[in-house]
ZATOR-840033 format. One line per field, with one value per residue (C-alpha): residue number from 1; residue in one letter; chain; x, y negated, z negated. Coordinates in nm, 3 decimals, decimal comma. Example, Ala and Ser with C-alpha at 12.3 -4.5 7.8 and 13.67 -1.06 7.14 Angstrom:
pos = 1|2
code = A|S
unit = A|A
x = 1,230|1,367
y = 0,450|0,106
z = -0,780|-0,714
//
This chain:
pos = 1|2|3|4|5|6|7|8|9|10|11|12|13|14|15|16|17|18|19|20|21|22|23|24|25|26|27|28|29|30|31|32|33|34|35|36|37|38|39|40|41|42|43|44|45|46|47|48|49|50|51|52|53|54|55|56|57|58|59|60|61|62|63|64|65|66|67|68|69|70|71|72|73|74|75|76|77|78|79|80|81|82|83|84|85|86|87|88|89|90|91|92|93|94|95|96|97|98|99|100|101|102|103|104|105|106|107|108|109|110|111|112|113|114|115|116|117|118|119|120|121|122|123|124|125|126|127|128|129|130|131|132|133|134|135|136|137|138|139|140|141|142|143|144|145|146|147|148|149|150|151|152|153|154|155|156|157|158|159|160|161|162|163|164|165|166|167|168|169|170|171|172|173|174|175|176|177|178|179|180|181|182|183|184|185|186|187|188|189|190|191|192|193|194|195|196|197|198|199|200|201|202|203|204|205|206|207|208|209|210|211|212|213|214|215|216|217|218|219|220|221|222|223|224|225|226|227|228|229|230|231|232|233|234|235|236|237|238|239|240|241|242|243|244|245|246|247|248|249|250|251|252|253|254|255|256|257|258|259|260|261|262|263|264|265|266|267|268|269|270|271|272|273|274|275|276|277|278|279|280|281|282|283|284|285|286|287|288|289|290|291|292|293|294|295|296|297|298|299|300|301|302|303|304|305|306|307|308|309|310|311|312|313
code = X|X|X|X|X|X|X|X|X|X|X|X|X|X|X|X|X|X|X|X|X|X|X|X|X|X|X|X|X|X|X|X|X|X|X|X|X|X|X|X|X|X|X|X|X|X|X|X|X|X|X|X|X|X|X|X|X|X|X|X|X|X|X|X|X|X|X|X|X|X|X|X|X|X|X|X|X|X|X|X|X|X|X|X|X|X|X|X|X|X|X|X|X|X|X|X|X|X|X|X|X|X|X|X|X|X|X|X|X|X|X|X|X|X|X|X|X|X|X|X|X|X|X|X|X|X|X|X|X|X|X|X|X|X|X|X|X|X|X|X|X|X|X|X|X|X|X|X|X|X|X|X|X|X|X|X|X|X|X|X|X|X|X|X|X|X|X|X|X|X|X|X|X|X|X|X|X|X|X|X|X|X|X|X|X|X|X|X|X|X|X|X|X|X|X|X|X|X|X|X|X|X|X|X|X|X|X|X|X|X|X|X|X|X|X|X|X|X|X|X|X|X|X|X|X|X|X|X|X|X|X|X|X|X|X|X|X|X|X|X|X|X|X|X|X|X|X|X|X|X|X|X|X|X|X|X|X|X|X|X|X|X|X|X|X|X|X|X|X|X|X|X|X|X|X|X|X|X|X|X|X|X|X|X|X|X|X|X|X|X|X|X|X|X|X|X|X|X|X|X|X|X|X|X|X|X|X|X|X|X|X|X|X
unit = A|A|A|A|A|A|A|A|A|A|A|A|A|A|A|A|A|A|A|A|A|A|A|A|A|A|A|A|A|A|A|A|A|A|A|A|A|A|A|A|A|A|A|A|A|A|A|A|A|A|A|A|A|A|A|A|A|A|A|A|A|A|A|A|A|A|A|A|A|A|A|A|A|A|A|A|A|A|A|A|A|A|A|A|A|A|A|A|A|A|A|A|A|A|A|A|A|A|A|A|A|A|A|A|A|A|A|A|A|A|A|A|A|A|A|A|A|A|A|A|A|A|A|A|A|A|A|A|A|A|A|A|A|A|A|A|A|A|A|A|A|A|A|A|A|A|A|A|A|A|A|A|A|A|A|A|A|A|A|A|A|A|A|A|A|A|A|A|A|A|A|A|A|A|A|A|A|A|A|A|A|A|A|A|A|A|A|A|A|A|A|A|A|A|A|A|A|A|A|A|A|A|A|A|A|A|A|A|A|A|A|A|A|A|A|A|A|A|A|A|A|A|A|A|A|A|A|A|A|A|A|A|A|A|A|A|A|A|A|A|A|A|A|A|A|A|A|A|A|A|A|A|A|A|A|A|A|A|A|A|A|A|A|A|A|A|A|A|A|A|A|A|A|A|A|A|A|A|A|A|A|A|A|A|A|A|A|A|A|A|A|A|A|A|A|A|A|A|A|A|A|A|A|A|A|A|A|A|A|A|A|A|A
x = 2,603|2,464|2,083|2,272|2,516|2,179|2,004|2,280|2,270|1,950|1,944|2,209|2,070|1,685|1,912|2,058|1,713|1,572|1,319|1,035|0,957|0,840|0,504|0,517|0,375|0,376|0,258|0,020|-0,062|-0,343|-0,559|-0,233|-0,109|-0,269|-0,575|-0,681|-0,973|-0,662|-0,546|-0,232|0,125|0,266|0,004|0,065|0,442|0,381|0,190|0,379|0,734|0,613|0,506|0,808|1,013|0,887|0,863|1,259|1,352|1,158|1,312|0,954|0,951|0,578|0,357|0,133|-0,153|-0,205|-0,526|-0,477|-0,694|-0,579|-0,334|-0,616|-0,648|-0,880|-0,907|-0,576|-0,275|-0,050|0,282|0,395|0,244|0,398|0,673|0,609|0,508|0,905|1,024|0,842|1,017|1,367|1,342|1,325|0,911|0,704|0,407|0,090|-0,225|-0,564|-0,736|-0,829|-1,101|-1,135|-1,482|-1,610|-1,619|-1,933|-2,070|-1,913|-1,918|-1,585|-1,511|-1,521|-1,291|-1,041|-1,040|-1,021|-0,718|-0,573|-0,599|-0,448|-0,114|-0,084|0,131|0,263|0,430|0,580|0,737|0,899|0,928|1,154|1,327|1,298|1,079|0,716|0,367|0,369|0,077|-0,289|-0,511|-0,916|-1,093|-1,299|-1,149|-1,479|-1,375|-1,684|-2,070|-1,995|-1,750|-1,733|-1,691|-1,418|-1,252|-1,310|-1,149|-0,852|-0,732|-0,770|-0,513|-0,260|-0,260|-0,159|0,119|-0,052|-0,030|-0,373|-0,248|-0,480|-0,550|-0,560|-0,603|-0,855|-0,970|-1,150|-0,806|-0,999|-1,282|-1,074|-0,859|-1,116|-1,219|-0,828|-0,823|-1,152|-0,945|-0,664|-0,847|-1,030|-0,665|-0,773|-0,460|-0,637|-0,892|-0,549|-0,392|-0,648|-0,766|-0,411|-0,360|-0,701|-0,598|-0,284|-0,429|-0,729|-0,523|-0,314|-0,629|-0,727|-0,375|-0,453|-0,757|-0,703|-0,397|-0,655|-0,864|-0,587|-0,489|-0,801|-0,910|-0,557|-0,359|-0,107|-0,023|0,035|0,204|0,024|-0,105|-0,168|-0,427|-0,362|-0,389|-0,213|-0,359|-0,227|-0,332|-0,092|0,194|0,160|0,180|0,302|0,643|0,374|0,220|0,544|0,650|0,352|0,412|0,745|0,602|0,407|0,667|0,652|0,872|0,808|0,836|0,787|0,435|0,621|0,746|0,445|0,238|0,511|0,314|0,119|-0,209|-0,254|-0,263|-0,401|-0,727|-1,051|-1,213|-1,569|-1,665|-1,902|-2,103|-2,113|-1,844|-1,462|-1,362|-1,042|-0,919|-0,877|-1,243|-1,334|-1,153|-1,331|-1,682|-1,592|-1,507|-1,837|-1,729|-2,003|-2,106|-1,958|-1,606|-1,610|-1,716|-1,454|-1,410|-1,263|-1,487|-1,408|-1,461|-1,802|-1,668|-1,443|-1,767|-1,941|-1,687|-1,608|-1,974|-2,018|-1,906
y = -0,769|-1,130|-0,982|-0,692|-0,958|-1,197|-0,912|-0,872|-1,211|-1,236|-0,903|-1,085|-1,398|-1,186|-1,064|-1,418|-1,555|-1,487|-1,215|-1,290|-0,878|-1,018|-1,154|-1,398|-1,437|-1,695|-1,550|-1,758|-1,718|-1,896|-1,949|-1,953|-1,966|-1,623|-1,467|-1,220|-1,160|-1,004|-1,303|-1,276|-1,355|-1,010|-0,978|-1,317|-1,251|-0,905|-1,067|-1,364|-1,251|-0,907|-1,130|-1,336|-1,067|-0,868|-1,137|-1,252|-0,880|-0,909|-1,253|-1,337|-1,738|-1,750|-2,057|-2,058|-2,329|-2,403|-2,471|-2,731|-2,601|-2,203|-2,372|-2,373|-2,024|-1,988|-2,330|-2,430|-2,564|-2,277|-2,326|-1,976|-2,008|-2,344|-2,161|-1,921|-2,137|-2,315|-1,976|-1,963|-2,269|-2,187|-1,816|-2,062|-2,017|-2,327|-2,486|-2,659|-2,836|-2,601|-2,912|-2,964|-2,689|-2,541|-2,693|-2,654|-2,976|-2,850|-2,899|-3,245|-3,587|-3,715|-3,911|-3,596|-3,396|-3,738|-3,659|-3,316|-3,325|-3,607|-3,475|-3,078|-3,279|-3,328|-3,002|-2,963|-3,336|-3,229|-2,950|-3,038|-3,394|-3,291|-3,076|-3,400|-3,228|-3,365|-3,184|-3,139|-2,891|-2,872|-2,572|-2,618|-2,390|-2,150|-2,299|-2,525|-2,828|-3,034|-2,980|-3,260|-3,445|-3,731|-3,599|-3,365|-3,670|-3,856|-3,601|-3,487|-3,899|-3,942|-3,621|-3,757|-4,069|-3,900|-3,727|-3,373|-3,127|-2,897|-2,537|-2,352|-1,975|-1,717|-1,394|-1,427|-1,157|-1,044|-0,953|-1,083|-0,837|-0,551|-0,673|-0,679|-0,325|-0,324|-0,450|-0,273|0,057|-0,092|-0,127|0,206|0,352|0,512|0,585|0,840|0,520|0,317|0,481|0,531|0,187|0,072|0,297|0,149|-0,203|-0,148|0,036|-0,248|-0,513|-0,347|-0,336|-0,708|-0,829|-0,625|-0,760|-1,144|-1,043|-0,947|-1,253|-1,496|-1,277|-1,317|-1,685|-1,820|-1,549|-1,463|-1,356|-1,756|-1,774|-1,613|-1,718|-1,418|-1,553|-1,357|-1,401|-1,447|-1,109|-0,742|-0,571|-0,759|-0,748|-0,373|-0,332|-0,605|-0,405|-0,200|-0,448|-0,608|-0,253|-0,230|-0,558|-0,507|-0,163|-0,367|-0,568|-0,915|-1,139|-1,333|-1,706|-1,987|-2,201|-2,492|-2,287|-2,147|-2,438|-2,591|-2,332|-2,559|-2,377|-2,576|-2,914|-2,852|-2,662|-2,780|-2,789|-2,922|-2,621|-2,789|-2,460|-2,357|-2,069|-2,056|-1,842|-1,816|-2,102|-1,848|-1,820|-2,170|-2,217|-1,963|-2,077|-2,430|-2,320|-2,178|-1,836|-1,530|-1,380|-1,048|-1,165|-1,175|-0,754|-0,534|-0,713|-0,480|-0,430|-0,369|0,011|0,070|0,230|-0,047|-0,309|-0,033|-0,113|-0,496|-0,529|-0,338|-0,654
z = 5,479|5,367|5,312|5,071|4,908|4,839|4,702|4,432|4,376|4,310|4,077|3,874|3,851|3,702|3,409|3,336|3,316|2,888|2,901|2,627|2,556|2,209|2,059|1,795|1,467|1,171|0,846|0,648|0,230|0,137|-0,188|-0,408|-0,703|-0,662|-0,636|-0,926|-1,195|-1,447|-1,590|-1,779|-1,706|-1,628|-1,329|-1,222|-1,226|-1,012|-0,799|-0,661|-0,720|-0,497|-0,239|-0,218|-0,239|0,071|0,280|0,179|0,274|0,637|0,683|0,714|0,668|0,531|0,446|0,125|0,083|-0,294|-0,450|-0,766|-1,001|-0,946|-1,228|-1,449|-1,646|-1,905|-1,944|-1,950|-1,738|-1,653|-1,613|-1,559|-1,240|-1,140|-1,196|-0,976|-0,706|-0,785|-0,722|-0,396|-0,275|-0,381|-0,226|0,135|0,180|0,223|0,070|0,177|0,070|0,031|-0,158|-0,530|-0,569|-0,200|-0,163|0,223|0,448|0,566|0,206|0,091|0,208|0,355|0,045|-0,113|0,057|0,095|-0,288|-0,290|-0,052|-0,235|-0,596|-0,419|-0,393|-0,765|-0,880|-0,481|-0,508|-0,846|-0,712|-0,407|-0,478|-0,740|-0,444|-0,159|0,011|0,162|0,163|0,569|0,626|0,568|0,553|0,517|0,266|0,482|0,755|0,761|0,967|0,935|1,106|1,334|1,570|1,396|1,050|1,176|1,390|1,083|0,862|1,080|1,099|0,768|0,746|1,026|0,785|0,517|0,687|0,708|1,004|1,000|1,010|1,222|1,212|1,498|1,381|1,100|0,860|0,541|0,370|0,051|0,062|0,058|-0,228|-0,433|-0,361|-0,429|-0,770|-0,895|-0,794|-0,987|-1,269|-1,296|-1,225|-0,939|-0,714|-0,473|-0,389|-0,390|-0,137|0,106|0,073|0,131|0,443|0,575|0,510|0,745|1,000|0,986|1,025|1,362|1,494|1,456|1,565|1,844|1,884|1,883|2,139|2,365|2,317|2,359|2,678|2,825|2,739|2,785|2,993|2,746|2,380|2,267|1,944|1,659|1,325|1,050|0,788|0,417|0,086|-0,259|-0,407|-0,564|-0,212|-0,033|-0,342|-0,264|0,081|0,239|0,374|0,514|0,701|0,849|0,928|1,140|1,334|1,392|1,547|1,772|1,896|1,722|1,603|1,268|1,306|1,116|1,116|1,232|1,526|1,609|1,660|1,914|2,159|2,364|2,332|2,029|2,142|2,500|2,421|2,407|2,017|2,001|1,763|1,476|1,319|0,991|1,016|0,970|1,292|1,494|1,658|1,970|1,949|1,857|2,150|2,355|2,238|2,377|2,698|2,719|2,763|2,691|2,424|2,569|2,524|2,138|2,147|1,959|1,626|1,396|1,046|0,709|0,628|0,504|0,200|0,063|0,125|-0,123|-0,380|-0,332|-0,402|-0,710|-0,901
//
């Protein structure tokens, strides 16, 4: 009678305890105002205000890194798409710092990139300055960190000094090659190409998410908290509610980027990466833990047939 009534006990007590059936994601925006070769205010507007507007529907609390001088159109200050970028902040999504002219570490001196990170706060201050709000988070262009430790250790205290959190990236992608096979379709008004390439983008990006969740299961031994690298662009404008559709199919819950770097992955694992790419942290991680060369196999690839078109132009 006392081994059944323990049994219960113990059955109720399993229910009590939070089950985590989710995965977690934080949604990242970077290279904004926006990215497009169509430069006049109604695109801008569609753009952005798509953007916003699909993540405020998904309760998706995204981050967007601006770049200073995508302010500059055709030689001029525009302030259509500070506007824009005020919009962003009053819809409840946050801003960061992508630099001055998203000019690699790898390529500049650290005096250099002290002023390109400096001189990337000018319109970003303005904005939510005027809002009390601070510039908290820092994203590096190509996510080049430097080609050595002490440039990097250099770099990243010079950062903490100015009050900046680096915003890392986990499940990393060419989202920007296949917009611009996007956009060339948009142009030419081609909405066959525009639909295909839009149901290949979604199904492209399941497959990395699905990916990286692998990785991070086998280097680490679970699905840590997720961060989703996109950009400001008309392929995402368009199918962004696809895209959220599909990661809600696969179970995961959007979070902020402030929420998903309290996982402790990101302050407990090694980072002596130093090469000239901009990779995962998952497998900058991987690569200094010495792991082989077998366990980066399965990276998904842009379709053959949007490459053809992104490099027609």
């Amino acid at each position: 009678m006392k081994l059944k009534l323990l049994i219960v006990l113990i059955l109720f007590t399993i229910k009590l305890i939070p089950q985590n059936s989710q995965n977690n994601i934080a949604i990242t925006i970077d290279d904004l105002p926006v990215v497009t070769s169509i430069n006049n205010e109604m695109n801008y507007n569609y753009i952005i205000s798509n953007i916003i507007d699909k993540c405020k529907k998904y309760s998706v609390p995204a981050t967007g890194f601006v770049i200073e001088n995508g302010f500059t159109r055709n030689g001029e200050y525009n302030s259509t798409l500070k506007n824009l970028m005020e919009k962003w902040i009053d819809k409840g999504l946050t801003l960061g710092n992508h630099t001055y002219g998203h000019k690699s570490l790898n390529q500049i001196t650290l005096s250099e990139f002290e002023n390109e990170v400096i001189n990337g706060e000018k319109t970003l201050k303005e904005i939510l300055g005027s809002r009390n709000q601070n510039v908290k988070y820092f994203r590096h262009p190509f996510l080049h960190t430097g080609l050595s430790l002490g440039l990097r250790d250099s770099s990243s205290e010079f950062l903490r000094q100015r009050g900046y959190e680096v915003a890392p990236v986990t499940v990393d992608n060419s989202d920007w090659l296949i917009a611009r096979a996007y956009e060339i379709s948009w142009v030419k008004q081609d909405t066959a190409m525009l639909r295909k390439i839009s149901n290949d983008y979604v199904d492209y990006m399941k497959k990395y998410i699905l990916y990286y969740q692998e990785q991070s299961q086998k280097l680490i031994g679970r699905n840590i908290n997720q961060i989703l690298l996109m950009h400001a662009n008309r392929l995402n404008a368009d199918n962004l509610d696809k895209i959220f559709d599909m990661i809600k199919e696969l179970d995961y819950n959007f979070i902020s980027l402030d929420e998903a770097l309290k996982d402790n992955a990101y302050s407990t694992m090694k980072d002596t990466f130093v090469k000239n790419a901009g990779i995962s942290w998952l497998h900058r991680w991987a690569i200094s833990a010495g792991v082989k060369k077998e366990f980066f196999a399965g990276e998904p690839e842009v379709p053959q047939y949007i490459q053809d078109i992104a490099n027609t132009n």
